[in-house]
N, C-alpha and C positions, 0 to 999 in steps of 0.2 A: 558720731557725735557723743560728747561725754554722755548726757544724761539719754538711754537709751529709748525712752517716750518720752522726751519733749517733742511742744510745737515747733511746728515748722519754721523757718525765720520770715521775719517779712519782704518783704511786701507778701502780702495776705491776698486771696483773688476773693472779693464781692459779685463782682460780674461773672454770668458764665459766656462762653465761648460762643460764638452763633450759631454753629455746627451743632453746640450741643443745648442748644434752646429743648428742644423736646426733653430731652431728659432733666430736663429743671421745674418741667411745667408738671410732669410725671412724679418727680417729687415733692413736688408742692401738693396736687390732687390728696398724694398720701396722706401727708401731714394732715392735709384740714380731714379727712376721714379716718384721720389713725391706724391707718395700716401701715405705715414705717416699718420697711426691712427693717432685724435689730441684726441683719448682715448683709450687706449688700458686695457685688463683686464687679466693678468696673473692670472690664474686660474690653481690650484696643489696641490698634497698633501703637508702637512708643512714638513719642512725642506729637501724641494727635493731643492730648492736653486733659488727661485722669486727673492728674495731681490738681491740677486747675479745679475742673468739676468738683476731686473731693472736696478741695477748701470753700468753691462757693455754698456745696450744698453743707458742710457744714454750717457755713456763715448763715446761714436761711434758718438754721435748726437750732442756734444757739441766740443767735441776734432776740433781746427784751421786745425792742417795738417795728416788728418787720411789718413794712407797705410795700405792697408788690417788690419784696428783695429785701436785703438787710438793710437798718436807718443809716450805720458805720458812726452813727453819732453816742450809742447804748456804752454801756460800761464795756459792756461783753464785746461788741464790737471794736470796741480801743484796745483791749484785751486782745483780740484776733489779729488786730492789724500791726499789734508791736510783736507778736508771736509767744506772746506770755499767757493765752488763757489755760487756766487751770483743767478743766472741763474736756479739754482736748489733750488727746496722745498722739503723738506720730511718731512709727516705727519703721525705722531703715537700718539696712548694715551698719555696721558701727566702722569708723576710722579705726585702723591698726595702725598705735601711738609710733609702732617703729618703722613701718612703709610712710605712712602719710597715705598709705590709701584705702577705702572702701574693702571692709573684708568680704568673702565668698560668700558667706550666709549669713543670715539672721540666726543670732546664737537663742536657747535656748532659754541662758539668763533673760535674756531680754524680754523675752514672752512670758515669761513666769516672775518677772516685774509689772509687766503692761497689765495681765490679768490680777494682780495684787493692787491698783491702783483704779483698777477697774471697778472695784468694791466697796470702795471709798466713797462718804457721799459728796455727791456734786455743790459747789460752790452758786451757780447761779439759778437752780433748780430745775434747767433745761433740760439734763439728761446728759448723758457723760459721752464723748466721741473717742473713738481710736483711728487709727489709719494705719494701713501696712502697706510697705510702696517698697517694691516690689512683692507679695507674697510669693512668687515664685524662688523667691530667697531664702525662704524659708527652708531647713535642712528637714529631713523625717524625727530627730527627734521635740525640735521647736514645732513644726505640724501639728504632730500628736498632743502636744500642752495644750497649744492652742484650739484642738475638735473639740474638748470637753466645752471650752467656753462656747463655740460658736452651737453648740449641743444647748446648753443650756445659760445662756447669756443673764448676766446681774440686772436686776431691774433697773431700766431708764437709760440702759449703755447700747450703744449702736456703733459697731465694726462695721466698715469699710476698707473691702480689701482690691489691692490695685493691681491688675496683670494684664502685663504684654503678654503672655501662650499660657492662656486659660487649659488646654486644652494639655498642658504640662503638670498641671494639679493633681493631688489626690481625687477622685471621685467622691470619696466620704467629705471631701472639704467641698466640695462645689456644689453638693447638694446638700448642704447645710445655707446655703449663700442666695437669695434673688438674684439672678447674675444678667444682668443690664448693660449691653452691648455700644461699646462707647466709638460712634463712626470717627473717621479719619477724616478731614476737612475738601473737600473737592480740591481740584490745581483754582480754582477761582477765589474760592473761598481763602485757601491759605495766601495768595498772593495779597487780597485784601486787607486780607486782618496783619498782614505783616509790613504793607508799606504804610496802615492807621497807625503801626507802630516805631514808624518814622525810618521801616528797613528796608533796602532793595533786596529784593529775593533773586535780581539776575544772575549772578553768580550760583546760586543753589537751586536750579528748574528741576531738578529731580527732587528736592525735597519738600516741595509746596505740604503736600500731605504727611508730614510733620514739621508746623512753621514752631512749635516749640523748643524743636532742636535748632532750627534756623536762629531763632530769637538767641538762645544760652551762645551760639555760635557765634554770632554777630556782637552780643554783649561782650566778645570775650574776645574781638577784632580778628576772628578768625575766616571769614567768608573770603578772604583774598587768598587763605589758605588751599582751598577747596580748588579755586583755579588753576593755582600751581599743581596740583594732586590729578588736576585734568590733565592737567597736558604729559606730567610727565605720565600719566598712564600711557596714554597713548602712542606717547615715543616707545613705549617698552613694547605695546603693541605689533609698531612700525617697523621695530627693530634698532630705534637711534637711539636707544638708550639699554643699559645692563640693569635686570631687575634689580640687582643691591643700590645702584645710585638712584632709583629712583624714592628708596625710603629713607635713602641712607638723614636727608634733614629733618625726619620726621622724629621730634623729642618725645621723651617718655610720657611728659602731662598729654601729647597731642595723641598717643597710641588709642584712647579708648574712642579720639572722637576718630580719628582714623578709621575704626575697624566699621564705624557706621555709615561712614564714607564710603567706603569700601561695599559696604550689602549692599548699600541701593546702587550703585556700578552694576553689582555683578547682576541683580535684577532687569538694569535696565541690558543688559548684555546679554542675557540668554534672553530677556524678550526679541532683541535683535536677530540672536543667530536663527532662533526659532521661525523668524518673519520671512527670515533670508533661508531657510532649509538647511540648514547646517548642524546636524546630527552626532557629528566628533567635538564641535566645538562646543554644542549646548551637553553633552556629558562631560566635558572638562571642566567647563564653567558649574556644573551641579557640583561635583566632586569639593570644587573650589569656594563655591559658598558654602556647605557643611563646613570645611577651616575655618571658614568665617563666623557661621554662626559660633560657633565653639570657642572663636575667640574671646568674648566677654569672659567667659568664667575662668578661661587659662591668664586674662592679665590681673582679675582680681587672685592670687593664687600667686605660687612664687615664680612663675615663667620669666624669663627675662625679654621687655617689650621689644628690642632690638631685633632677636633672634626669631621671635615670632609675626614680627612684621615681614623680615627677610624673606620668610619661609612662605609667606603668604604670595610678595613679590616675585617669586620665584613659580608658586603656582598660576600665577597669572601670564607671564610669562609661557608658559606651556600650554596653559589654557588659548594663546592666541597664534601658537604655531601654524594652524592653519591657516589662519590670516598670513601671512608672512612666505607659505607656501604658496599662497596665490592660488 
């Protein structure tokens, strides 16, 4: 994004998630006793729905005449919901002007803007918000800018910082942080809240426990996708199909949701071989998810998506030899 702490755009979340009722009711507690983290660390799997959380609890914190939740009718509330409030910063990789995509990390400039802005006084007298979505974005030298603030934060400002592998952090940054363990939504829960959301989740039964990704997926008429990506795995399994044809349709924009297609497969696939005592193939299939984890950071990075999907389809492929050997 050009402006590297602006808000987030709208639609703005008011409501928090049903999964995550406790931890709204926890943050409320605070509030009315004034113990508000001035950094809190939403820690979860991805798309159980952080980003969500942070905007409602911001909305709670910022919102003039809050009744059990934001009014959405306050200045400040019109402010959140057009994505224009002053008050709030949200920070994420910036777009690289000449890829068109999401750079690798959170640069440095960008943190040594968000903490200069940080300083500033607040416009609605609520107290100032930041968000950082992904911190794990964050390189070691943007890190280090940012300890001193989370060290000794400006009066009235409250960081909120968002990660999927907490456990990937600095030490010196996560115990600077209350870190508030943000669950993943049961298979019940995520099917609910995503056909209230007028979605069929049949096509995606392995992603109930991130209906958020299901939603961006489904907004973007890709869950037909996903069917196709079934089967042709499975041909490659079978043997009826050559791992390159099986990626070969899969376009550059589709690569990053691919590759998360792809982890919960292979998750749901060593649970299988595991179930089934299959010892060769649940060490192929490990080997083959490490590629996968690792994917995200090599397609933001100059990798070419083509080549590393290939490669991936190729260890899949190998990873099911034994299938195939019968």
């Amino acid at each position: 994004m050009a402006e590297p702490a602006a808000p987030p755009p709208p639609p703005f979340a008011f409501a928090a998630l049903p999964w995550h009722a406790p931890l709204l009711a926890r943050w409320r507690d605070a509030s009315q006793q004034g113990t508000r983290p001035q950094a809190t660390l939403l820690a979860g799997p991805p798309g159980s729905g952080k980003a969500w959380l942070a905007q409602v609890l911001v909305a709670e914190a910022l919102c003039e005449r809050p009744v059990n939740g934001p009014c959405r009718q306050c200045s400040s509330c019109h402010k959140l919901a057009q994505g224009l409030h002053p008050d709030l910063l949200w920070l994420q990789r910036e777009v690289d002007e000449k890829t068109g995509r999401r750079r690798r990390d959170i640069q440095v400039v960008q943190v040594r803007r968000l903490i200069e802005r940080l300083h500033l006084s607040t416009h609605y007298a609520r107290g100032r918000f930041a968000v950082i979505e992904p911190v794990e974005a964050l390189n070691v030298t943007s890190t280090n800018a940012l300890l001193k603030t989370l060290e000794e934060p400006a009066a009235g400002t409250h960081l909120i910082l968002i990660s999927h592998r907490p456990q990937a952090l600095l030490a010196t940054l996560r115990s600077r942080c209350a870190i508030w363990r943000c669950p993943a939504p049961s298979p019940d829960q995520g099917r609910a809240w995503l056909l209230q959301q007028g979605i069929d989740p049949a096509p995606v039964p392995w992603a109930l426990a991130a209906p958020l990704h299901v939603k961006e997926w489904a907004d973007a008429e890709q869950l037909s996708v996903f069917a196709r990506w079934d089967d042709n795995w499975r041909a490659v399994a079978a043997g009826r199909m050559a791992p390159l044809a099986a990626v070969a349709e899969v376009g550059k924009d589709e690569a990053g949701a691919f590759v998360r297609w792809l982890t919960r497969w292979c998750h749901r696939s060593m649970t299988l071989a595991a179930e089934q005592d299959q010892p060769d193939r649940l060490r192929a299939l490990d080997d083959l998810l490490d590629d996968v984890m690792a994917a995200p950071a090599q397609l933001a990075g100059n990798v070419q998506p083509g080549l590393l999907l290939e490669s991936l389809a190729i260890g899949w492929w190998r990873a099911t030899l034994p299938l195939r050997r019968g």
